[in-house]
C-alpha positions as CSV (number, residue, x, y, z in Angstrom):
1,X,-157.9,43.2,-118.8
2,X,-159.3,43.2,-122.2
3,X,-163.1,42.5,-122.6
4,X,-163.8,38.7,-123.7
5,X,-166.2,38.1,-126.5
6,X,-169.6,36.5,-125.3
7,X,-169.1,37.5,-121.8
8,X,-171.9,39.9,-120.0
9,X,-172.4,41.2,-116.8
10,X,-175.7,40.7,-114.8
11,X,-176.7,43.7,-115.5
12,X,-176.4,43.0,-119.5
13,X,-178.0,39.4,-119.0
14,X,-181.3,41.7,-117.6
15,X,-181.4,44.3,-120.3
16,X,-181.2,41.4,-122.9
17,X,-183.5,38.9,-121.0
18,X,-186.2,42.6,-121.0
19,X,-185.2,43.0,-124.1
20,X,-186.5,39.6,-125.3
21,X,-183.1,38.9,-126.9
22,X,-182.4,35.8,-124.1
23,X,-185.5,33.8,-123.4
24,X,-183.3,30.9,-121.9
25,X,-180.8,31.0,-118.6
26,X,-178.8,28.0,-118.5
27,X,-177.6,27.6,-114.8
28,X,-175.0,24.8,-114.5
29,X,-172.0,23.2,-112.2
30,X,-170.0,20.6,-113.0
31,X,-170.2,16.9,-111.6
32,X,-167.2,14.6,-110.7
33,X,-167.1,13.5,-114.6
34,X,-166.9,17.6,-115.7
35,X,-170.3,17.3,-117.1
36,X,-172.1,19.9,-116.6
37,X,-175.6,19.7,-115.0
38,X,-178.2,21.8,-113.9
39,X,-181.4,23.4,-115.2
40,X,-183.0,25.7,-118.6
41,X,-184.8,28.3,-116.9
42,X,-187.3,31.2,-119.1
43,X,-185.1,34.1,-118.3
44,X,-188.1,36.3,-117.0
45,X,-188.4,33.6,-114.5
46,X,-184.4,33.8,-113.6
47,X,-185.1,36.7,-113.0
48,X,-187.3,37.5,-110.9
49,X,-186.4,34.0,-108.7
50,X,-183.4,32.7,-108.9
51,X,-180.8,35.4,-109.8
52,X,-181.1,36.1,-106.0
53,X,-182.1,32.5,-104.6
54,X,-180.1,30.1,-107.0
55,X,-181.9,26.7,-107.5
56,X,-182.3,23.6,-105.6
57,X,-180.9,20.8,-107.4
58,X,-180.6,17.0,-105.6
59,X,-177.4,16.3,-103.8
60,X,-177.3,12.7,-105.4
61,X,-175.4,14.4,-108.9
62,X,-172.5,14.2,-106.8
63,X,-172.5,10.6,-105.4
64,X,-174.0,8.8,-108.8
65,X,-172.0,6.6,-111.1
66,X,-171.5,7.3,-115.3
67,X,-175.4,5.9,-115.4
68,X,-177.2,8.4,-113.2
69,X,-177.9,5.7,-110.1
70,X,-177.5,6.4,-106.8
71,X,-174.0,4.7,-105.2
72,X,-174.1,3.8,-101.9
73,X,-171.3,4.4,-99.6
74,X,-171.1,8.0,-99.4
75,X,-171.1,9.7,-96.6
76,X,-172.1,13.1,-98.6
77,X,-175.6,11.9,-99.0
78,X,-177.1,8.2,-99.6
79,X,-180.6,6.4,-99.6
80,X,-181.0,6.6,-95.5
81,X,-180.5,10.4,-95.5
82,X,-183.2,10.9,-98.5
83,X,-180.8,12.3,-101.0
84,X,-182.1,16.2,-100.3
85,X,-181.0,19.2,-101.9
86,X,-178.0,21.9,-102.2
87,X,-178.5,25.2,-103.4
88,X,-176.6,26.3,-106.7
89,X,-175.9,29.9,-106.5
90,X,-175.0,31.9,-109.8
91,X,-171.3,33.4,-109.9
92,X,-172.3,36.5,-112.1
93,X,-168.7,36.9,-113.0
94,X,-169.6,33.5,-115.3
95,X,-172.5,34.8,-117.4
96,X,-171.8,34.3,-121.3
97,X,-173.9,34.0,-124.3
98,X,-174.1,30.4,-125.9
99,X,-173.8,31.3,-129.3
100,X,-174.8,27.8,-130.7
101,X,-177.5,27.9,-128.9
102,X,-180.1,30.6,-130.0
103,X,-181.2,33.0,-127.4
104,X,-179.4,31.4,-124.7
105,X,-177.1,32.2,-121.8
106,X,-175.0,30.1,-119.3
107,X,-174.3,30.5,-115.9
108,X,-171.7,28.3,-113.8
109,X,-172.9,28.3,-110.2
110,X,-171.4,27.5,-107.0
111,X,-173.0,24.9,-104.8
112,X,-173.8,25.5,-100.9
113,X,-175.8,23.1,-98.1
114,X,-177.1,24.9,-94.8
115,X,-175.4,28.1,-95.7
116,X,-171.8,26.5,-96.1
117,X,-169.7,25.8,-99.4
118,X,-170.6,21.9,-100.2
119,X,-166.9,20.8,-99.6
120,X,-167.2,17.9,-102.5
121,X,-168.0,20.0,-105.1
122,X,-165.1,19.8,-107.6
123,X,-165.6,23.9,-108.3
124,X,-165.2,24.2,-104.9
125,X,-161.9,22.1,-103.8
126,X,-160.2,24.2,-107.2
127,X,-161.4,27.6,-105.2
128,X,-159.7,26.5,-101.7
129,X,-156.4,25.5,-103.8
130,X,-156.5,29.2,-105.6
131,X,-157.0,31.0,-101.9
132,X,-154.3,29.3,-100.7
133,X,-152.1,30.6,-103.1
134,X,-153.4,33.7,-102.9
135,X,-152.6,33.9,-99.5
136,X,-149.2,32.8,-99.9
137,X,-148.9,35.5,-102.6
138,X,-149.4,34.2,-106.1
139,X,-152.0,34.7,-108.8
140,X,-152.3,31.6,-110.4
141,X,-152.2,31.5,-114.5
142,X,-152.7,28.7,-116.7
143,X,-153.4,27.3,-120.2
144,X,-154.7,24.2,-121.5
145,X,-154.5,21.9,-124.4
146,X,-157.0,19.1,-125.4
147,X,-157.5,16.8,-127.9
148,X,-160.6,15.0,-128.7
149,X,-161.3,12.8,-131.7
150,X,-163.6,13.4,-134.6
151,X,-166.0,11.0,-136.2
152,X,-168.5,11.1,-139.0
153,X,-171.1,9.4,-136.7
154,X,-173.9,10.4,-134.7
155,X,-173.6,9.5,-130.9
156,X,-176.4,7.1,-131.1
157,X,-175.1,5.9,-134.7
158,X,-171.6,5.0,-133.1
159,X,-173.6,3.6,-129.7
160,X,-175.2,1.2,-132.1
161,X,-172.2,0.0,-133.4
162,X,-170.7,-0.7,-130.0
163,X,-168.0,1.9,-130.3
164,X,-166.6,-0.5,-133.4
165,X,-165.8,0.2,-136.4
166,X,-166.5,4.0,-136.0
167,X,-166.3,6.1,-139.1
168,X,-163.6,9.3,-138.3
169,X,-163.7,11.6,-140.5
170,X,-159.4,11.3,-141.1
171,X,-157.6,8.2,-142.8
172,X,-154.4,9.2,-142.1
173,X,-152.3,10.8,-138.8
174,X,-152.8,14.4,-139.4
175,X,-150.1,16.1,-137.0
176,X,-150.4,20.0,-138.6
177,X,-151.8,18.8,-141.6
178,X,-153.5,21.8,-143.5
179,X,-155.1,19.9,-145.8
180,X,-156.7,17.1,-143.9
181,X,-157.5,19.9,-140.8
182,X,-159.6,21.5,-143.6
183,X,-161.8,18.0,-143.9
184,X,-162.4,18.7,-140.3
185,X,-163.2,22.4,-140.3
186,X,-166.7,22.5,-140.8
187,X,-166.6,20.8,-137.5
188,X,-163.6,22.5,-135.8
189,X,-164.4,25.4,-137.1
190,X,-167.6,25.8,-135.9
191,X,-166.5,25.3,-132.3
192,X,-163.8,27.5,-132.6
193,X,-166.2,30.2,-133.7
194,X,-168.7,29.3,-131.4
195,X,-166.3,29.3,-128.4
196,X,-164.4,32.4,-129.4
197,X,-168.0,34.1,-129.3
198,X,-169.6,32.5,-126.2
199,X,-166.4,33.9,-123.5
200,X,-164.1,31.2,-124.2
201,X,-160.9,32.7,-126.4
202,X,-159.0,30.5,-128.9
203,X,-155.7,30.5,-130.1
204,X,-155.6,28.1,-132.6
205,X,-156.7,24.4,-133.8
206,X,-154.5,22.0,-135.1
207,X,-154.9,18.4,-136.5
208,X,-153.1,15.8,-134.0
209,X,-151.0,12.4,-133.8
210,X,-154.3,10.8,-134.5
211,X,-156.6,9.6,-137.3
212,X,-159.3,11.8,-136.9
213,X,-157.6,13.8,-134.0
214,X,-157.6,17.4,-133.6
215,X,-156.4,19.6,-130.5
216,X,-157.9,23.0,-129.7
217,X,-155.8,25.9,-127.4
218,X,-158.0,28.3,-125.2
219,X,-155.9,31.8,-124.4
220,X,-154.1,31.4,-120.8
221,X,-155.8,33.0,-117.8
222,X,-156.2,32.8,-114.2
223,X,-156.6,28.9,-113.4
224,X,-160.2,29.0,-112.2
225,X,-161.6,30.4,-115.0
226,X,-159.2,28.0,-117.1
227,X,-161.0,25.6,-115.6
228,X,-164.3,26.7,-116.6
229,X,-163.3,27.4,-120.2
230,X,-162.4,23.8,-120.5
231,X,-165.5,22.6,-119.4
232,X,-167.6,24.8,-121.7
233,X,-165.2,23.8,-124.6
234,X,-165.8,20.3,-124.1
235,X,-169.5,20.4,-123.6
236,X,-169.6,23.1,-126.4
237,X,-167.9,20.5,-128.7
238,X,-169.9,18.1,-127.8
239,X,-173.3,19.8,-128.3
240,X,-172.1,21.4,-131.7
241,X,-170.9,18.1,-133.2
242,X,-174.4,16.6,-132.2
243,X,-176.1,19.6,-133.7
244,X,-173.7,18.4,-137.5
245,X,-174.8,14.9,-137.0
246,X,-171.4,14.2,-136.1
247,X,-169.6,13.3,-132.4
248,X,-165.9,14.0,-130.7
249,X,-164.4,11.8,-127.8
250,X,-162.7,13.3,-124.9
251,X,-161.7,9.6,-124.0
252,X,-158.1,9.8,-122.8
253,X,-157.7,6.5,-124.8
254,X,-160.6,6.1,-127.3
255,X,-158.8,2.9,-129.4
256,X,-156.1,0.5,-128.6
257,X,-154.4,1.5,-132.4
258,X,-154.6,5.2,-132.1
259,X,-153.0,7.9,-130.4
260,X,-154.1,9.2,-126.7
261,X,-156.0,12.3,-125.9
262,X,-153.9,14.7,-123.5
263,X,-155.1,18.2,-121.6
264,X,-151.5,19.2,-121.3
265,X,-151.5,22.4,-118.5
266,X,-149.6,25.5,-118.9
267,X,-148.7,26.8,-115.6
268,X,-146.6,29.8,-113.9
269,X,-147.4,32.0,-110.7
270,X,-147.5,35.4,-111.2
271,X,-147.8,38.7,-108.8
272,X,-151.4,39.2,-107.0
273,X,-151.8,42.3,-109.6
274,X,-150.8,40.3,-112.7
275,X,-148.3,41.9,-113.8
276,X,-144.8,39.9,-113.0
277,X,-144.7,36.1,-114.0
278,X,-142.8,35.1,-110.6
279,X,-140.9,31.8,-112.1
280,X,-138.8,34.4,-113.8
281,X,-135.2,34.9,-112.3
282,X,-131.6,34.8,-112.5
283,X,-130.8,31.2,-111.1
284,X,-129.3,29.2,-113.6
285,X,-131.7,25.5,-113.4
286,X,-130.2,23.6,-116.4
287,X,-130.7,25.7,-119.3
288,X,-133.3,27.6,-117.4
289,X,-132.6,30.8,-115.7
290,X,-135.5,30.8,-113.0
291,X,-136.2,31.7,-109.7
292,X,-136.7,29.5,-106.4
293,X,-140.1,29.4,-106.7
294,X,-140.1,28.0,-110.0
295,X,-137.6,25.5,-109.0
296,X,-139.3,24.4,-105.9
297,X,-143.4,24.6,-107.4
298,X,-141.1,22.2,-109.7
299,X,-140.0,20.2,-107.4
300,X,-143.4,19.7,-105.1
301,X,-145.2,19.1,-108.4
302,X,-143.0,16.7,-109.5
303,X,-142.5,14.5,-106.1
304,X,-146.8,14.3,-105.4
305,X,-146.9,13.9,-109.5
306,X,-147.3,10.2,-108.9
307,X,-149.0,9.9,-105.6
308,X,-151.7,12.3,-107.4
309,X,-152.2,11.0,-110.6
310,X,-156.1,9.8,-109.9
311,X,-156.6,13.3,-109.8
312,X,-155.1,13.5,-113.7
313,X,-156.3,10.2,-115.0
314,X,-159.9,9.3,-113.4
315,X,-160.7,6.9,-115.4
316,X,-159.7,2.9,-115.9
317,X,-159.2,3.5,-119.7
318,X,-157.2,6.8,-118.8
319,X,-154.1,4.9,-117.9
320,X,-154.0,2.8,-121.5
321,X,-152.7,6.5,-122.9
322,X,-149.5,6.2,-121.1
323,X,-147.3,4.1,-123.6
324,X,-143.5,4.7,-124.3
325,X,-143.1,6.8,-127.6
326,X,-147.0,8.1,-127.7
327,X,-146.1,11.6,-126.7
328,X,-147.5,10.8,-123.2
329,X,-145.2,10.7,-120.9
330,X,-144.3,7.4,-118.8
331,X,-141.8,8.3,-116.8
332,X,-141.7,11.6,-114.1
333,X,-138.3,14.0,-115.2
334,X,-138.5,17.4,-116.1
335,X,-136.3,18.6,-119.4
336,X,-136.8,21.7,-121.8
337,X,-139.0,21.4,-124.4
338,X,-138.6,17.5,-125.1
339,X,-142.0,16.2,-125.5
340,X,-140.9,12.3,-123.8
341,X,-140.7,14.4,-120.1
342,X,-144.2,14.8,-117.9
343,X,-142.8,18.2,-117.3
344,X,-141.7,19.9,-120.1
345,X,-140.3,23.0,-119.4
346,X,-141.1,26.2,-121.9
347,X,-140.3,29.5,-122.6
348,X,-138.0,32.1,-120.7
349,X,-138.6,35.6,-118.9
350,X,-142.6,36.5,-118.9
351,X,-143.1,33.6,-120.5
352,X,-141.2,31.1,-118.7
353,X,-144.0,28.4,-117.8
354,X,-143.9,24.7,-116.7
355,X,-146.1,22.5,-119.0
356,X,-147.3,19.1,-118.0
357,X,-148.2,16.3,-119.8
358,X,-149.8,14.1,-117.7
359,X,-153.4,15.0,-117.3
360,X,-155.7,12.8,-120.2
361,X,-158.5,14.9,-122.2
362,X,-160.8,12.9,-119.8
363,X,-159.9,14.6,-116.4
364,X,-161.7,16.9,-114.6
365,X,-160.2,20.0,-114.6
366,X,-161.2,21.7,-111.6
367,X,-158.9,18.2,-109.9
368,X,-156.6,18.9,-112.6
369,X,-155.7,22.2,-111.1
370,X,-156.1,22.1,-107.7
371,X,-153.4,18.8,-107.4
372,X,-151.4,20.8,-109.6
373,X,-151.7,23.6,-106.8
374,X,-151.6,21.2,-103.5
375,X,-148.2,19.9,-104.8
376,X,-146.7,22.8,-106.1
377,X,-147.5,25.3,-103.3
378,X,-145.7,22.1,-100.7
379,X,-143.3,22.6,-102.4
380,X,-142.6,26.2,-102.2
381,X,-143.7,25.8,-98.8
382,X,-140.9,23.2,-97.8
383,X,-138.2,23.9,-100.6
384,X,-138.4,20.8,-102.2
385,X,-135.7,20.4,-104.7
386,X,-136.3,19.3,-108.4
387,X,-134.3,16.5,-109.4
388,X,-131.6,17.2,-112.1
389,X,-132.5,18.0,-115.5
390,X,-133.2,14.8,-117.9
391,X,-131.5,15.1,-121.4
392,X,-132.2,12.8,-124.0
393,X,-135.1,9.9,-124.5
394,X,-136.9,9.5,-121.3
395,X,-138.7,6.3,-122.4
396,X,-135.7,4.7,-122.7
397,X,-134.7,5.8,-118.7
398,X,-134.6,2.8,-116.4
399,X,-134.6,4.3,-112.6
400,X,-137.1,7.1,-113.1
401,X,-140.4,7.3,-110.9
402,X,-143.3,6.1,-113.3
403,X,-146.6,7.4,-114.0
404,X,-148.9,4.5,-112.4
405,X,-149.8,2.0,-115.0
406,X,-153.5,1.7,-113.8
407,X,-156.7,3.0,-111.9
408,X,-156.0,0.7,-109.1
409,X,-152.6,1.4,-108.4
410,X,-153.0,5.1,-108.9
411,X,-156.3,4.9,-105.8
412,X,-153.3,3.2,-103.8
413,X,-151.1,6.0,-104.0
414,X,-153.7,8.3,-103.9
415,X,-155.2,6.4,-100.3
416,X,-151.6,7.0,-98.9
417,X,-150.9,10.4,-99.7
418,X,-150.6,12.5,-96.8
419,X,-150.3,15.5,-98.5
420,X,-153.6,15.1,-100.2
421,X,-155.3,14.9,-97.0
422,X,-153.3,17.8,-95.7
423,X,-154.5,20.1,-98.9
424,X,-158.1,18.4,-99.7
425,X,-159.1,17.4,-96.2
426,X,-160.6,14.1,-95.1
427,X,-163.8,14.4,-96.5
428,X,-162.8,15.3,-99.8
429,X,-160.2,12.6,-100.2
430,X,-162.6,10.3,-99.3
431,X,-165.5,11.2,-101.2
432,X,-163.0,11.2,-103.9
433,X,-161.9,7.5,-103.5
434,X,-165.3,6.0,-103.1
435,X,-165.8,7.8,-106.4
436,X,-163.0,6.1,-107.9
437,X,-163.3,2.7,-106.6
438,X,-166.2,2.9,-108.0
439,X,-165.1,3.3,-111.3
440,X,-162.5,0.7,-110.9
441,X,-165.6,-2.0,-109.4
442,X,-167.8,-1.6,-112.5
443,X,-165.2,-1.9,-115.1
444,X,-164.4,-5.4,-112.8
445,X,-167.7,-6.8,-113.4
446,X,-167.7,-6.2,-117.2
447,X,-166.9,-9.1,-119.5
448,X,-165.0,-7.2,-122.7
449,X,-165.3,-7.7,-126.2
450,X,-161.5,-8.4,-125.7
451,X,-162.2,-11.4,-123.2
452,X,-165.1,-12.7,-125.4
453,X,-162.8,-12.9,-129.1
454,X,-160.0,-14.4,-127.3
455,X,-161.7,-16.7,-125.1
456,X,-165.3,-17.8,-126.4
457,X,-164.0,-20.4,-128.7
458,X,-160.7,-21.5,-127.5
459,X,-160.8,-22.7,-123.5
C-alpha cells in the first residue's frame, strides 16, 4: 500500500510533539450527526496521559438532539442514570496532520464503557458490519462522492439572514464548468490541498447541477477508513471555508429551487489480501459479466434498500432531494451507468463496482456503510436474486419499489425491518429510532416560513 500524505504513525506523532513541531492533539469520534467531537489536548500532555488512557468524555454526546440538550428516552444514558462517562481510546492507525490547522494533529478514537465497545457508537456498528464480512471472506472497498454548496457568507452572516437570501458564490448551474469552478477554487481548492495533505487523498473537484454546487472525490479504500475520510472532508470543509469568511452546506436539500446534495458510494468486495475485486466473473447479468456475489450483494442491497433508507437519509429535509429528473434517484432498479437508477452499475473486470445513489451529503457515513453491508452480505448469505436489469427512464417507471418520500415513513420501514435487527441488534435499532423520531418530533413543532407566507394573511 502506498504511503498517504499527512498520515503518521505514533511513533512520528512523539518525535514531532518532542520536537515541538505539534503542540496540539486533536482526539475526536463522531456523533449520530457525523460531527466530530471531542477534546484539544497540549501534545506533551497526550502524551504522557492519554495516548495510553484515552479520555473521558460524557456519554450524553450520543443521546442529545442538533442543540446539544439532553433527550430523554434513551436507554443508553438519561437524567436518572447521571449521564456518566465513556472512555475514547485513540486508534493510532488514524493519526494525521491537520494541515489547516497549524501545529495540529487528529486522532479518531474508539469509544468503550466498563471495558466493552459502546454498542451505539456509529464507528462502532460500521466495525461489526466490516468483521462480518471479513469473516465471510471479503475485504470491503469503497469510494465516495459528495456535494456541498458554496456561499459567499459567513455562518453567522447567513444565520442572520435566516438561511434566506444567501449569497453563493455561482449564478448559473455549473455541471464541469471550468470557468465558473475557477470562481470557486480559492475555496475548493484550498480543501483539496488541505485534505490531499492531512491523509485524506483526492481525485478531483468538479462544479455540480447546482448554483453554487461543487462535488469533491476522495481515492477508494477499504470502507472504514472511507468512512473516516468523509468525515474529515466534511468538517475540513467546513473549518477551511470559516477560516475564508465563507460557508458550504452538506444539507441533502439546502433550497426548494436548487439541485440536491448526494454522497453516492462506490462499492465492490475484494479478496482478504486486496488483490482480486471478487464482483468480477464470467456470468453474463445484463450487459454485465459478473460473478454471484456481485449479483446477489446486488440483490440483498437492493431488496433492504427501502426498508433502510433512515440509515441514508437521517434527516426530515433529506427526503425533499428525491424528485423525478434531479439526478436522485426515486425509484429502486439497477441499470448500467444511467444516472435515473439508485444502483447504477459501473465499470467491468477490476473495476467492476456497484454505485449507489441514494445516500444524501447529509448522512452519516459510518450508517451509510454498514446498511450498505447488512443488506448486501443477506444477500450473499441467502442468494437473493436481483431483479431484471432497467433500461431506459426510471422516473417515468410505474411499478417499481420507491425510495420513501419522508422521515416518517422511512422510521416505519426502518421499525419493521427484521433484518436490521438481525445485523444491528436491538439496542442499536432502537437507540437509532429514538434518535430519529426525534428528529421527526421537532421539525413537528416548528411553524415554517412556508406556513407563515401562505397562511398569515389569508385564513
Amino acid at each position: 500500500m502506498k504511503p498517504v500524505a499527512g498520515m503518521m504513525t505514533r511513533a512520528d506523532l512523539t518525535s514531532q510533539i518532542n520536537r515541538g513541531e505539534i503542540d496540539t492533539v486533536l482526539l475526536v469520534f463522531p456523533d449520530w450527526y457525523g460531527r466530530l467531537m471531542g477534546k484539544r489536548f497540549t501534545g506533551s500532555f497526550f502524551l504522557e496521559h492519554v495516548a495510553e488512557e484515552g479520555m473521558h468524555a460524557c456519554d450524553y454526546l450520543l443521546a442529545v438532539d442538533m442543540e446539544m440538550l439532553p433527550v430523554p428516552g434513551y436507554e443508553f444514558t438519561s437524567w436518572e442514570s447521571g449521564y456518566g462517562d465513556f472512555e475514547c481510546l485513540p486508534d493510532f492507525s488514524t493519526v494525521r496532520r491537520t494541515s489547516w490547522l497549524p501545529r495540529t494533529a487528529l486522532i479518531l478514537g474508539d469509544l468503550y464503557r466498563n471495558e466493552k465497545p459502546v454498542e451505539v457508537s456509529p464507528r462502532h456498528i460500521l466495525q461489526v458490519q466490516l468483521e462480518n464480512a471479513m469473516e465471510a471472506g471479503f475485504q470491503v472497498m469503497g469510494g465516495s462522492e459528495l456535494e456541498f454548496f458554496t456561499f459567499n457568507e459567513t455562518y453567522e452572516s447567513a444565520a442572520a439572514k435566516n438561511y434566506h437570501h444567501l449569497n453563493s458564490v455561482g449564478s448559473y448551474i455549473e455541471d464541469y464548468h471550468i470557468f465558473q469552478g475557477t470562481k470557486e477554487e480559492e475555496l475548493v481548492g484550498a480543501i483539496r490541498r488541505e485534505l490531499c495533505a492531512s491523509g485524506v487523498p483526492v481525485e478531483c473537484s468538479k462544479g455540480e447541477w447546482g448554483i453554487g454546487q461543487q462535488e469533491i472525490n476522495i481515492e477508494y479504500c477499504d470502507a472504514l477508513t472511507q468512512a473516516d475520510r468523509n468525515i474529515m472532508y466534511k468538517h475540513a470543509a467546513k473549518e477551511i471555508a470559516h477560516a475564508q469568511g465563507k460557508a458550504v452546506t452538506f444539507m441533502a436539500k439546502w433550497d426548494e429551487k436548487c439541485a440536491g446534495s448526494s454522497m453516492h458510494v462506490h462499492l465492490s468486495l475484494w479478496n482478504p489480501e486486496g488483490e482480486l475485486n471478487l464482483f468480477k466473473g464470467d456470468q453474463k447479468i445484463g450487459p454485465v459479466r459478473a460473478s454471484d456475489t456481485f449479483r446477489w450483494f446486488l440483490g440483498g442491497w437492493m431488496k433492504h434498500a427501502r426498508e433502510l433508507t433512515a440509515c441514508y437519509a437521517p434527516n426530515v429535509s433529506s427526503y425533499k432531494r428525491y424528485q423525478a429528473g434531479s439526478f436522485a434517484p426515486t425509484g429502486i432498479a439497477w441499470s448500467y451507468d444511467n444516472r435515473t437508477a439508485g444502483f447504477r452499475v459501473v465499470g467491468k473486470d477490476q473495476s467492476l463496482r456497484i454505485e449507489c445513489r441514494i445516500p444524501g451529503a447529509d448522512a452519516n457515513p459510518y450508517m451509510v456503510y454498514a446498511a450498505i453491508l447488512a443488506s448486501g452480505l443477506d444477500g450473499i448469505r441467502n442468494k437473493i436474486e436481483p431483479p431484471p436489469i432497467f433500461k431506459g427512464d426510471i422516473y417515468q417507471a410505474k411499478d417499481l419499489p420507491r425510495v420513501p418520500s419522508n422521515l416518517r415513513d422511512a422510521i416505519a420501514e426502518f421499525e419493521a425491518s427484521k433484518l436490521a435487527r438481525q445485523a444491528f441488534g436491538d439496542q442499536v435499532v432502537d437507540h437509532y429510532l429514538h434518535f430519529l423520531r426525534t428528529e421527526q418530533t421537532k421539525f413537528d413543532e416548528i411553524v415554517t416560513c412556508w406556513e407563515r407566507s401562505r397562511y398569515f394573511e389569508r385564513v
